[in-house]
N, C-alpha and C positions, 0 to 999 in steps of 0.2 A: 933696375929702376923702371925700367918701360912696361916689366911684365908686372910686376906691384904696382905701378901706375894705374892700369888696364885691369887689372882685378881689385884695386881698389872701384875702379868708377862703374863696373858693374856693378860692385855692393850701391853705390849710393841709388843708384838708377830703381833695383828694387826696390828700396825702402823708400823712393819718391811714387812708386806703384801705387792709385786710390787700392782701399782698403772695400771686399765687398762686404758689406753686412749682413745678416741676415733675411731684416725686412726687406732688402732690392734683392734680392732674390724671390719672394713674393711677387706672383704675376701682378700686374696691374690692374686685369680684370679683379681680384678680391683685392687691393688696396683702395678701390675705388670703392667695394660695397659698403666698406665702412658700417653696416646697420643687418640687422637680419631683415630676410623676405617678410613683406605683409603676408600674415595669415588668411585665410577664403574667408573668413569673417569679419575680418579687417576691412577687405576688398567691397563686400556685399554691403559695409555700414556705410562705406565711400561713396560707393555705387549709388544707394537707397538717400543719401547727403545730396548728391548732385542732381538728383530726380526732384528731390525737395519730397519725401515720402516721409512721414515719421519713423525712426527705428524702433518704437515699442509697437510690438505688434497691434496689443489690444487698442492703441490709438490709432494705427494705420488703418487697421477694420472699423473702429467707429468715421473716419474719416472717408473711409468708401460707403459702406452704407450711409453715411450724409447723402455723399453725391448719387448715390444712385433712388435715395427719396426723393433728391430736388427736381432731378431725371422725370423720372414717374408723375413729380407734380405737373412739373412742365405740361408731359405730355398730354396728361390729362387734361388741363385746361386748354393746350390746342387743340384738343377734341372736342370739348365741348362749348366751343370756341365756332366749332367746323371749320379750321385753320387743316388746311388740306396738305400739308407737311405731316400734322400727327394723324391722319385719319387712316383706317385698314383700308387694302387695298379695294376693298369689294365698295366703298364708301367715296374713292377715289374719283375726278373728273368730274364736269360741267355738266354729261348726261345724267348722270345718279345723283348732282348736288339740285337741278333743274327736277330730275322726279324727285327728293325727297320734300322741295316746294310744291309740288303741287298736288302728293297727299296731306302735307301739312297745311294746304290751304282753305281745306275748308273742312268741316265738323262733319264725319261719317257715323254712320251705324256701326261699321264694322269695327271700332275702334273700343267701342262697350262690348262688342261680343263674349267677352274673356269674364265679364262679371253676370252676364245672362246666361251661360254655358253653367256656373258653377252656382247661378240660382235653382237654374233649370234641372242639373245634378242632385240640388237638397230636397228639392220639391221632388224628386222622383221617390223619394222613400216616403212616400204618403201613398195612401191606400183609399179603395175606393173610386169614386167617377172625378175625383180631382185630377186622379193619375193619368185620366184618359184627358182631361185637358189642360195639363203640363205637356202631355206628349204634341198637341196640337199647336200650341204657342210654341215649341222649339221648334217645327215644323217651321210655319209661320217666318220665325225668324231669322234660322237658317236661308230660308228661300230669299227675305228679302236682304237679306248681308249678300251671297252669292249674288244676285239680281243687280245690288250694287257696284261689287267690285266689278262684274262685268263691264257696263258700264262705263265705270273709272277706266279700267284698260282699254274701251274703246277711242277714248279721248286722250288719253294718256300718248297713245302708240300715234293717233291723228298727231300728234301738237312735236312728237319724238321725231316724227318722220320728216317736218317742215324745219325742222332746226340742226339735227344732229343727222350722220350717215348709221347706217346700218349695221358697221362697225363698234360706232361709238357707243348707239341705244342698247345693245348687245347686254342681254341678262337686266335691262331696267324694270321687265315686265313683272319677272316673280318678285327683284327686289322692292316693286311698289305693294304688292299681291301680302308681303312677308309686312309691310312699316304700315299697311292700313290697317291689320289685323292686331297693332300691337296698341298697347294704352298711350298714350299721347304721351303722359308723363314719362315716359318710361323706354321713349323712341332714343336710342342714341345712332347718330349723333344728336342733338335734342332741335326740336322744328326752331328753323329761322321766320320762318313767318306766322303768322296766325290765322285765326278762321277768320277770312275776306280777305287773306291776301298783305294786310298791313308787316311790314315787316316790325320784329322781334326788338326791342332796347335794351339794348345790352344792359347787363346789372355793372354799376361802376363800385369798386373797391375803394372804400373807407380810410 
């Protein structure tokens, strides 16, 4: 009785044993994945969602080239603005914005040069004793443009020297030499003041 007893209550003991299943045998790490991996393209649409980028190409590119017109406008009108954030460096500081007033301040000869050059050029294919005085009018007028800008740089470099260091004035001289040579219209950045000095009114948007 004691040994059937004792081999009885072993049977009961296994058959109260949990039962494994299959699925727990399944590591955890994959019963947790439940889903397959997102694809790299998947990842890159997420990616491009979170930036706030369009997913269709051909609209992501018309939306950068927007921004980069708006860019360009920008700049452009803080250049011609002479808003010295958009201006090349060579245009940059208070010596070069001070020289490009004070070519732009008053009406030079030099600044027609560029339309008497190419008068001068047409008149040269005439023939006869015309040709000997075209040649003496460009003479003439060469000598007093040089004669001028002289001149201008004598005053220029006076007025540079009492205001700015020698540092700063630094290359003001050719780039006044380069903006008095050039058509007014046509000067960028474009002149803040006018002939006498009066400053410029800004045009106001409509």
């Amino acid at each position: 009785m004691v040994f059937g007893r004792s081999r009885q209550s072993q049977t009961d003991s296994l058959d109260q044993q949990p039962t494994v299943s299959e699925d727990d045998e399944v590591p955890t790490a994959q019963q947790k994945k439940g889903r397959p991996t997102p694809s790299r393209k998947d990842a890159e649409a997420n990616r491009k969602h979170a930036l706030k980028v369009p997913n269709d190409a051909k609209a992501a590119k018309k939306a950068m080239k927007q921004r980069d017109r708006e860019a360009r406008a920008e700049a452009r009108a803080g250049m011609m603005a002479g808003d010295e954030r958009f201006l090349p460096k060579r245009d940059q500081g208070p010596a070069k914005k001070f020289t490009r007033n004070f070519v732009d301040g008053k009406r030079r000869l030099s600044e027609f040069f560029v339309f008497v050059a190419v008068a001068i050029l047409l008149a040269g294919f005439m023939s006869g004793p015309a040709q000997g005085m075209v040649s003496l009018v460009w003479l003439a007028i060469t000598l007093a443009v040089a004669l001028e800008v002289v001149l201008m740089i004598f005053k220029l470099r006076r007025q540079l020297s009492q205001r700015f260091t020698r540092e700063e004035a630094k290359g003001c001289t050719l780039y006044a030499i380069l903006r008095a040579l050039q058509i007014r219209k046509l000067r960028v950045p474009p002149p803040q003041v006018r002939p006498g000095g009066e400053p410029v009114t800004p045009k106001t948007q409509d």
